[in-house]
N, C-alpha and C positions, 0 to 999 in steps of 0.2 A: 825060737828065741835067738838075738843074736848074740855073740859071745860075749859083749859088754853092754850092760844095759846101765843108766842113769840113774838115783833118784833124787829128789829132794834137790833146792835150790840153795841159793846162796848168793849174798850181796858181796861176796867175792869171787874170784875165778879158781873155783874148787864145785866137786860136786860131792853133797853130805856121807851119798852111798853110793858102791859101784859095785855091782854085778860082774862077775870075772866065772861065765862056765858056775860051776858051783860054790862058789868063793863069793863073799862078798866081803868089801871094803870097806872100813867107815875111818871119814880123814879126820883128824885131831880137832875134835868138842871142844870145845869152850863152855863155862859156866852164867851162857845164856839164858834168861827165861824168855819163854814165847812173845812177849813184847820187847824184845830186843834189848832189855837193860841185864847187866848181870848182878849176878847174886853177890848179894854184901853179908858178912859173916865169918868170913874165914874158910879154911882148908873142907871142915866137912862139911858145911854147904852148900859149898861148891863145888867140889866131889862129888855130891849127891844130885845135884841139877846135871854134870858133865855126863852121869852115868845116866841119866832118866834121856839126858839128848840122843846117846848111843842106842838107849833102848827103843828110842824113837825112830830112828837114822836106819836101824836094822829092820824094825817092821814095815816100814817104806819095800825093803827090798826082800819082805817074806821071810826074814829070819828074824829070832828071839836071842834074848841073851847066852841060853843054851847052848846056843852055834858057835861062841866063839870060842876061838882055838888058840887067839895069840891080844895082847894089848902091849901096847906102850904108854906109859904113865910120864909124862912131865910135869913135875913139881918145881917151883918156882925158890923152894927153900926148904933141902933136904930134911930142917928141925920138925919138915909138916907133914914125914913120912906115918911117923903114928895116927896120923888122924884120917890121913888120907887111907888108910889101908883099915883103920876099923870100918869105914862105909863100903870103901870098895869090898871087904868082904859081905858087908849086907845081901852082894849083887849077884855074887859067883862063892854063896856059899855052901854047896858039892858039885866037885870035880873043876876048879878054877881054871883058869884056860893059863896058859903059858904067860909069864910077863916079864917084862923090860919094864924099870921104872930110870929117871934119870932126873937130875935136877939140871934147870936150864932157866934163863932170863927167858920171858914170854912176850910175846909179841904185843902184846895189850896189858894192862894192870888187873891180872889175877893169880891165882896161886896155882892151877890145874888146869892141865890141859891131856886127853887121853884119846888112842887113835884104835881101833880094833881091828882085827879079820875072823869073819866067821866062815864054818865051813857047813854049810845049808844047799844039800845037792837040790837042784832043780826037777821037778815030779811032774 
């Protein structure tokens, strides 16, 4: 295997998941569904689609939710931390991985946007 492998694509110049040695990377989700529209609703809906894409992002590269070790959470509007953190524990609830959460203006019109690293040694 080589030290950095690929996966998953994207209609921008990012790649979903990256293979680093035992490490893997997933870049900051968005609360897209699989036909490319996002999720209307609010904060936990779209929480809940940001984290099913992570969960998707990591199996591409052989790792589950259980691998991750660290997240960054951006919130679009710190008043949306309560709701975003009742789902987000839906996901990682025993043994939560490490988090940075931070409120930030988003590059597109949503509320959540979450970035991971898992640590999923290679076998």
């Amino acid at each position: 295997m080589s030290r950095k492998q690929v996966f998953g694509t994207s209609h921008v110049p990012l790649s979903p998941a990256v293979r680093a040695g035992d490490f893997v990377y997933v870049s900051g989700l968005v609360p897209v569904k699989p036909d490319g529209s996002i999720v209307e609703g609010g904060i936990e809906p779209q929480t809940r689609q940001v984290l099913e894409n992570v969960k998707a992002a990591l199996a591409l590269a052989g790792a589950t939710m259980d691998d991750v070790v660290k997240t960054t959470v951006f919130i679009e509007d710190a008043r949306d931390f309560g709701g975003m953190n009742k789902v987000y524990g839906t996901f990682f609830a025993k043994e939560p991985p490490a988090r940075t959460t931070v409120e930030a203006r988003l590059m597109i019109d949503i509320k959540v946007e979450i970035e991971a690293v898992a640590y999923a040694p290679v076998k």
